[in-house]
DOFI-22595 format. One record per residue (C-alpha): residue in one letter; x, y, z. Coordinates in steps of 0.5 Angstrom, whole numbers, plus 500, padded with zeros to 3 digits. Example, Ala and Ser with C-alpha at 12.3 -4.5 7.8 and 13.67 -1.06 7.14 Angstrom:
a525491516/s527498514/
This chain:
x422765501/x417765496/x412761497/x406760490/x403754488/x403756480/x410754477/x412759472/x410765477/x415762483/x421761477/x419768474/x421770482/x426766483/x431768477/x430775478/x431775485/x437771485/x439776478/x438781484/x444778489/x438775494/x439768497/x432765495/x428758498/x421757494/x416753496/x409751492/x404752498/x403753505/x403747508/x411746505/x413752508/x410751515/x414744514/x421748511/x420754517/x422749522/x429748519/x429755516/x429762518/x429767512/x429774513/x423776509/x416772506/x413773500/x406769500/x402768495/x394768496/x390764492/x393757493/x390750494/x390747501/x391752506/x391759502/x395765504/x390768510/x391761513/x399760512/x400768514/x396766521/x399761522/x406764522/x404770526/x401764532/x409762532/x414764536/x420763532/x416766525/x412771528/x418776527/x419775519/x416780515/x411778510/x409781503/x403778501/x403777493/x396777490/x391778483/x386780488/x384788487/x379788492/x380792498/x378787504/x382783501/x388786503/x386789509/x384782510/x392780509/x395786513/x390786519/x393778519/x400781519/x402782513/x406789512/x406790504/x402787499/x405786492/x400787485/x400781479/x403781474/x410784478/x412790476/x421788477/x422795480/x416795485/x417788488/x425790488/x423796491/x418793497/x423788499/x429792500/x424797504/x421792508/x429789509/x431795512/x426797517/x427789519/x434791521/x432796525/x427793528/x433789530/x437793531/x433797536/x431789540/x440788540/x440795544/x434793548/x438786550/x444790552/x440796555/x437790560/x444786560/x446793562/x441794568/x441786570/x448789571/x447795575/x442791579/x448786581/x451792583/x447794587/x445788591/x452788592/x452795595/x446794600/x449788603/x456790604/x454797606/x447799606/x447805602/x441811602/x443812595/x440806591/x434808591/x435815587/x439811583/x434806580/x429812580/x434817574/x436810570/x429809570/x427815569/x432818564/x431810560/x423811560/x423818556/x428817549/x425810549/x418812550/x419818544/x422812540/x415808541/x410814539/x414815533/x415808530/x406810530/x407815525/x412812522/x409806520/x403809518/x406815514/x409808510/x402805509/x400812506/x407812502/x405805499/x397806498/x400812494/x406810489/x400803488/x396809485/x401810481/x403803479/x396802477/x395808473/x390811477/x387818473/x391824476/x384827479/x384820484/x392821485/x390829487/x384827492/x388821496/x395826496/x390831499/x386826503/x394824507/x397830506/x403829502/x406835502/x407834510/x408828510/x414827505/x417834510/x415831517/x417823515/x425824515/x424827522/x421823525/x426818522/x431823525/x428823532/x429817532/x435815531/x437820536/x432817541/x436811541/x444815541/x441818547/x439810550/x445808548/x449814552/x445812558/x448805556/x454808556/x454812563/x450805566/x456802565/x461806567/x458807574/x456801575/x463798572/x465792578/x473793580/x478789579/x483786584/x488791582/x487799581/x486800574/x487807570/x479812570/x477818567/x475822574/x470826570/x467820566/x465817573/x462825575/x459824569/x456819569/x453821577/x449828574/x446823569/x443818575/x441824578/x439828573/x432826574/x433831582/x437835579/x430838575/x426843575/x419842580/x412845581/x416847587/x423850585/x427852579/x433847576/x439846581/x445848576/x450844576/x456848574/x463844571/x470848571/x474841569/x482841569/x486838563/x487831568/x490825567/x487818569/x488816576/x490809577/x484806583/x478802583/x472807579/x467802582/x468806588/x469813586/x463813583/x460811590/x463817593/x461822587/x455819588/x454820596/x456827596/x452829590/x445827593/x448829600/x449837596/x442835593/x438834600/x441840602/x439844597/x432842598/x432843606/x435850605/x429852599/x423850605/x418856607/x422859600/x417860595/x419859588/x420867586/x425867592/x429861589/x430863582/x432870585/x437866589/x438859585/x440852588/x448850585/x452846585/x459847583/x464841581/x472844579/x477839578/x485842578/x492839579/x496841585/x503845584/x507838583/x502835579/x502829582/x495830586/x489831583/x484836587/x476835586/x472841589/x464839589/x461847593/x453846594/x450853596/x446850601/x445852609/x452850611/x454846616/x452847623/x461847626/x458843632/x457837628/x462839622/x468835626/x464829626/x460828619/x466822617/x464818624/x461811622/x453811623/x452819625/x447822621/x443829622/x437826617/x430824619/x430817621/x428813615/x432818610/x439816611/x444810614/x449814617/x454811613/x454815607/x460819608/x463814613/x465810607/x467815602/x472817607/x474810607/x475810600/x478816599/x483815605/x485807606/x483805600/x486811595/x492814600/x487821599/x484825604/x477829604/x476835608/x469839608/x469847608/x462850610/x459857613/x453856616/x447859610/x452859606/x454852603/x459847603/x465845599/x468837600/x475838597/x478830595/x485829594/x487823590/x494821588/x495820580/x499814580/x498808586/x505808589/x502803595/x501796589/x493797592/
């Protein structure tokens, strides 16, 4: 939308943005934009200053107060060479100004960058919408878990979401700081140019914003971002697939996306403390087939073995100093294989932690018995996950510990259902 009082101009503009292939609305003051912005939302607004009525300052404040204008890019056009002036504009909202008479390449140039940095910014909002719908989901999820079953878990769970979600989209954040000032340095830059300014002023402001570092540091920083928000969107990714709710019926999964997805939930337990190294997770994965179940509840089971392994590798490093745990380091080892006839599937999760007294090994898959602290775990954890494993799978789980040594959960799960669920 080009918004001037002065007819020519607004043609002049006009012509040679639709000459361009932009799709433009003109309109001759503030007032009549304000009135046309009710019906219309364009994707950038170019604001002339100096108009009867309500001038530029007053009709960019007003956008910015609105909600459904606050969001579009405004570029204000202006004869006006005084520096307060334009930082007047840009403290308003403005991001960029445009110097008359235009300059056809200038202008161009401006649109197109400011056009693009509104596409991402959009795009990183549709990422944060499906990242919140993916969260609202999990949280469902977990609704569901604690009602039906009371799992110890949840908590853990929402701790590494949220701990692997706040790191990339923290980075993402600090960077569009830099980014947006080093765009800001770039224009001011490119302005001295435009203005014919002498070659000792163009010297001192690229001195003055370090322009050598800034063209090298600028992409980078671009760069980083971009991998920021590939890193959110794995998380997504790994969000759903753990989270997925099951159908009525078994349905074909990928045993390692399901693990997968677990170490990432619990990532944030899994590394290095003040206290003690990293616990190394150690993937020796088969060529496996899908297996036909309810992912749903596999995740649950890889979840309760897994925080299980974890919980007793941090009892078993109590009264160890940390030079004694580097010198003999926490693991956990997960192998998956098929069986001789190809038709089972075995997932081995080995943890070098205490091991299991034998006294109460035969009866760790009891409903409700637990050897935790109270507050620290329900007793149901490895009820259920026999459960699922065993009536709702057709498997069966066996454990396999030397006290001081560790201890290795075996699962067997058929690959294709041959009991119609």
């Amino acid at each position: 939308m080009i918004v001037e009082d002065k007819p020519t101009n607004a043609k002049v503009m006009f012509d040679f943005l639709q000459a361009s292939g932009f799709r433009v609305l003109v309109a001759n003051s503030g007032e009549s934009a304000l009135e046309q912005l009710q019906l219309v939302s364009p994707d950038l607004i170019l604001l002339d200053i100096m108009m009867p009525g309500i001038d530029g300052f007053e009709t960019c404040r007003r956008l910015k107060e609105e909600k459904a204008t606050r969001d579009i890019p405004v570029i204000f056009m202006t004869a006006l060479s005084d520096v307060v002036d334009k930082v007047k504009g840009l403290t308003l909202g403005a991001v960029d100004y445009i110097t008359k008479p235009f300059q056809p390449e200038d202008v161009l140039a401006r649109i197109n960058l400011h056009l693009k940095l509104c596409h991402l910014n959009q795009k990183l909002e549709q990422r944060a919408a499906e990242l919140t719908a993916t969260v609202e989901q999990l949280q469902q999820s977990q609704l569901r878990l604690v009602q039906s079953e009371k799992m110890s878990s949840l908590g853990q769970l929402v701790a590494g979401i949220a701990h692997e979600i706040n790191n990339p989209a923290g980075f993402v954040k600090g960077n569009l700081i830099y980014a947006h000032k080093y765009m800001q340095d770039l224009i001011e830059h490119i302005h001295l140019y435009k203005n014919q300014a002498s070659a000792a002023e163009i010297a001192r402001h690229a001195a003055k914003i370090d322009l050598e570092y800034l063209l090298k540091d600028f992409p980078h920083i671009l760069t980083s971002m971009h991998e920021g928000i590939e890193r959110i969107g794995d998380i997504s990714v790994s969000l759903r697939t753990f989270a997925r709710a099951d159908n009525a019926v078994k349905i074909p999964f990928n045993i390692h996306d399901g693990i997968d997805s677990t170490i990432l939930i619990l990532k944030h337990r899994l590394k290095a403390s003040n206290i003690r190294p990293a616990i190394e997770v150690i993937r020796d994965y088969d060529n496996l087939p899908e297996v036909e179940c309810f992912p749903g509840q596999l995740n649950q089971v890889f979840m309760n073995i897994l925080a299980n392994a974890i919980d007793a590798l941090e009892e078993s490093n109590i009264s160890r100093s940390y030079q004694e745990i580097a010198d003999h380091p926490n693991f956990i080892k997960i192998q998956t294989k098929l069986n001789q006839d190809e038709n089972y599937i075995l997932i081995m999760i080995k943890d070098n932690g205490l091991g299991i007294p034998d006294e109460i090994k035969s009866q760790i898959f009891d409903n409700l018995f637990t050897t935790k602290a109270v507050g620290k775990g329900t007793g149901l954890g490895l009820s259920i996950t026999r459960q699922i494993i065993v009536e709702k799978h057709g498997g069966s789980i066996e454990v396999n510990s030397v006290l001081n040594e560790g201890t290795e959960f075996v699962i067997t799960l058929p690959i294709i259902d041959l009991s119609n669920g």
